[in-house]
N, C-alpha and C positions, 0 to 999 in steps of 0.2 A: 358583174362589172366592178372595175377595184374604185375604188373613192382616190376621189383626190389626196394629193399628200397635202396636208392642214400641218401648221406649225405655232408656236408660238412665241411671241417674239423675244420672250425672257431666253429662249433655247439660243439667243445669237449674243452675247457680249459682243459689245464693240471692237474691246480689247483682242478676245479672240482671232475675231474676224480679222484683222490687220494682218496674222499668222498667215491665215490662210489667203489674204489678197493677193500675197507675193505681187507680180507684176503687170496684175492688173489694175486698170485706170478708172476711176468710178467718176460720174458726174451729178450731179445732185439741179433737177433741175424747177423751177416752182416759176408757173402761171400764174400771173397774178394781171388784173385790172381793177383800179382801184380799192387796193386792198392796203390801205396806209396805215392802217387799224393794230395790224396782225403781220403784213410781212415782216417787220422789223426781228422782232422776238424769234422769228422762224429760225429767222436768215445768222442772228448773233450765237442762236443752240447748235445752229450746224456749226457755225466758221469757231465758234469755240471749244466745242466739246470732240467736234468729229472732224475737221479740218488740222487746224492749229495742234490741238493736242494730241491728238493719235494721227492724224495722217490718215485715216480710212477714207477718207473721201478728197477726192484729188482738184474737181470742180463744181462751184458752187455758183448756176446762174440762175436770177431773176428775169423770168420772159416777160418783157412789160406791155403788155396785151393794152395797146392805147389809151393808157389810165390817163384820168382827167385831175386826178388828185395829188399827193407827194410820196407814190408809191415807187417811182424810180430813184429820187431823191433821200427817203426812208431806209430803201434797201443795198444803197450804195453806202449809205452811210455805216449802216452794221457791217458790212464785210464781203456783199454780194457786186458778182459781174454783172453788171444790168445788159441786156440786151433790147434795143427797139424791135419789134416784130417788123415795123413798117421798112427797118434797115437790113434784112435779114432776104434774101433773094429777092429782092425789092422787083427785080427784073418779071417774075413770075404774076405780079401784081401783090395788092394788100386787103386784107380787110378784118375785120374782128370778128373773134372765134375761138372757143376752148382748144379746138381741133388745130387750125391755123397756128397757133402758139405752142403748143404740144409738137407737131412739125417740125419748126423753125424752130423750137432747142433742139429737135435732135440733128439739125442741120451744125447749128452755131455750137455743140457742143463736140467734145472728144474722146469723153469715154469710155471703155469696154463695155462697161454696165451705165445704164442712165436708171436713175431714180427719179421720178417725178411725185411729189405732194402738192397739195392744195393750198392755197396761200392765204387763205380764211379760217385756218382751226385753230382756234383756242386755247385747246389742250395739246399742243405740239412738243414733244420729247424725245432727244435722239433715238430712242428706241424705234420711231417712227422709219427711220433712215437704215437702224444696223436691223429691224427686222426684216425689214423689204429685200437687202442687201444679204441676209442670213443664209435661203435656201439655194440664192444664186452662186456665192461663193464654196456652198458645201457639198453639191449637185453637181458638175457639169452637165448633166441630163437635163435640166431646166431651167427654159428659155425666159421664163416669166412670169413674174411672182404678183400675184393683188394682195391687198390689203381687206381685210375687215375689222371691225370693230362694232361695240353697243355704242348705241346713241344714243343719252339717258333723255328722259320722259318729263319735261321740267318746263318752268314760264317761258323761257327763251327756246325751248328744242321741240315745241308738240308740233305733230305731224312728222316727225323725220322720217328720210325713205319713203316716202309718198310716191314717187316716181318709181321708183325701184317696184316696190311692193303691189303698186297698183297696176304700172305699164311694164319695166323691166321683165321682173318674172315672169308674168302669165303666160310672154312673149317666148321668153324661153321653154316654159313650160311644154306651149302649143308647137315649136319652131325649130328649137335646135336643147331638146330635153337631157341630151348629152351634157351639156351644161349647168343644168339644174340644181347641182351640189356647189356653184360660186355663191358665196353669202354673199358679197356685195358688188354684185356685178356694174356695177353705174361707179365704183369708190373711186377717190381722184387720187389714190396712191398706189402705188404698184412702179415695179422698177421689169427692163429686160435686158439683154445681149445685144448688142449695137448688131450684130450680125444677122439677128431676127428682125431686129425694129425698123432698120430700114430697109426691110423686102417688103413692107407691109404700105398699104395707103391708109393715110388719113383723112376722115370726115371732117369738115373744117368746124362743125358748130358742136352742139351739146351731146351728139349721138357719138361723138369720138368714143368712148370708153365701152359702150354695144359693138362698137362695130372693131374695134383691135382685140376684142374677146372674140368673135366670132372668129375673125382672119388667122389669129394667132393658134387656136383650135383646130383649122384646117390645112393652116400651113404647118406647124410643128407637132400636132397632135394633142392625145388625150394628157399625156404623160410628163408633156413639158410643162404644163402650167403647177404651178403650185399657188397655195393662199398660206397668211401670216396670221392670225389673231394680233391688231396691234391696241389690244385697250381699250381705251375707252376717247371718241371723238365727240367734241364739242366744234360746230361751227356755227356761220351764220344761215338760217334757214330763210328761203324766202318764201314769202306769202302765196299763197294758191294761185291767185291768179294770175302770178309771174312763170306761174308750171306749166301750163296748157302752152305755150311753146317750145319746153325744156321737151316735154315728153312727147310729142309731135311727134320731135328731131329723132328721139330714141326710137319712137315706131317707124319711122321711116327709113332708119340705117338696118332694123331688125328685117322688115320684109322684104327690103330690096337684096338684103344677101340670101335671103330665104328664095325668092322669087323676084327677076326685076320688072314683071310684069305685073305685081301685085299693090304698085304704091305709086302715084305721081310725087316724082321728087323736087315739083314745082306745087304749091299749091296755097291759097290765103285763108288765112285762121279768121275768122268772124264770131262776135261774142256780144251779145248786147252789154251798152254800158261801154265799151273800149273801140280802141280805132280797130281797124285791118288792121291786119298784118300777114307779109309776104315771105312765105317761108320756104325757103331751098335747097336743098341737100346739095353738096357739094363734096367732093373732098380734092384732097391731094396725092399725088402718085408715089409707090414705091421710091426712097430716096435714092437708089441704086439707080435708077431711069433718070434721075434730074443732074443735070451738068450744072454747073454756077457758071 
């Protein structure tokens, strides 16, 4: 079986890449709820080093996932399109969701290629952007590029990949082992081809990024996916017991594309010590299928 093609992101200069974008349109797009911390800094490295200055990246929008903080306000201010999720096919209804919001940019956005990053890392540097962007402008053959990186091991960063390592993988492992070679299959960076992306449906909660690896793997193949090495990521990690709902989500987009008779996609998380909670896989339909 051939390995995936692996890249690194020093192999893509920014500069380069603009050569090679000729007259495609690229959009740069970052989820963010309450993230007033960190989007700003994101949002000023794109619009000034890769916007403004070279032109590689044509749009830059903030998807403001019903932040309760000054993360719309923050990120308008640096240089970003803010988009409301709740304004964005409003007609379809609303609600909060990684998935939902990852959707509605590629709804609200324009480009050939969309780049989506995470609006939480720390250590954010355009290289984030021109490596994501590297394999897809040097490839026509490939539809969609992830991200990995180390997560270093430090006061603020123990446990990283916890979900990944402990639910992610094994899932794969057991499920769809074809797979098995994405280092960071859960990563909230990764860019595709507007032509792929919206044939695809989206999960609306945390399992989006399990379940567009899988779709994307059976719709465009082994061949189209490519990974980036992008460095080293610092985010905000959260506490264990904020997990056992992230990774639910993950198990339950894994089995249900694996088998839909294998998982109720309705079902309440109970834990001594915490309330209920009611969890339900959802997603969104192929964007080709949805009229505005």
């Amino acid at each position: 079986m051939n390995r995936r093609r692996k890249f690194a992101s020093g192999e893509f200069s920014a500069t380069d890449l603009v050569d090679r974008k000729g007259a495609t349109t690229v959009s740069v797009c970052l989820p963010a709820r309450n993230e007033e911390a960190t989007v700003g800094t994101i949002v000023q490295v794109v619009r000034a080093e890769l916007m403004d200055k070279l032109g590689l990246v044509d749009e830059l929008i903030v998807m403001d996932d019903h932040s309760t903080d000054r993360t719309a306000a923050v990120a308008e201010a640096a240089g970003a399109t803010v988009v409301a999720c709740s304004d964005v096919l409003a007609h379809l209804g609303n609600q909060p969701g990684k998935g939902e919001a990852l959707w509605k940019s590629l709804y609200a956005s324009t480009g050939d290629i969309v780049v989506w990053c995470d609006s939480d890392v720390a250590s954010f540097g355009p290289h984030f952007i021109s490596g994501l962007l590297g394999p897809l402008l040097a490839d026509d053959s490939i539809g969609y590029c992830k991200g990995f990186y180390h997560r270093p091991v430090g006061a603020d960063q123990r446990g990283g990949g916890r979900t990944t390592e402990l639910v992610a993988r094994p899932l794969i492992a057991l499920l769809f082992p074809e797979l098995g070679d994405i280092a960071q299959p859960l990563a909230g960076e990764y860019a595709g081809r507007r032509e792929l992306l919206e044939r695809l449906p989206f999960v609306q909660g945390y399992g989006v990024e399990m379940g567009l690896l899988i779709d994307v793997w059976r719709l465009a193949g082994y061949d189209a996916i490519a990974q980036v090495d992008l460095g080293i990521r610092i985010h905000r990690n959260r506490p264990l017991h904020e997990l056992s709902r992230q990774a639910i989500e993950v198990m339950q987009v894994a089995l249900h594309r694996a088998d839909r008779t294998l998982v109720n996609t309705a079902i309440t998380l109970r834990r001594p010590g915490f309330a209920d909670s009611e969890i339900t896989m959802q997603e969104r339909p192929p964007l080709i299928e949805v009229s505005s």
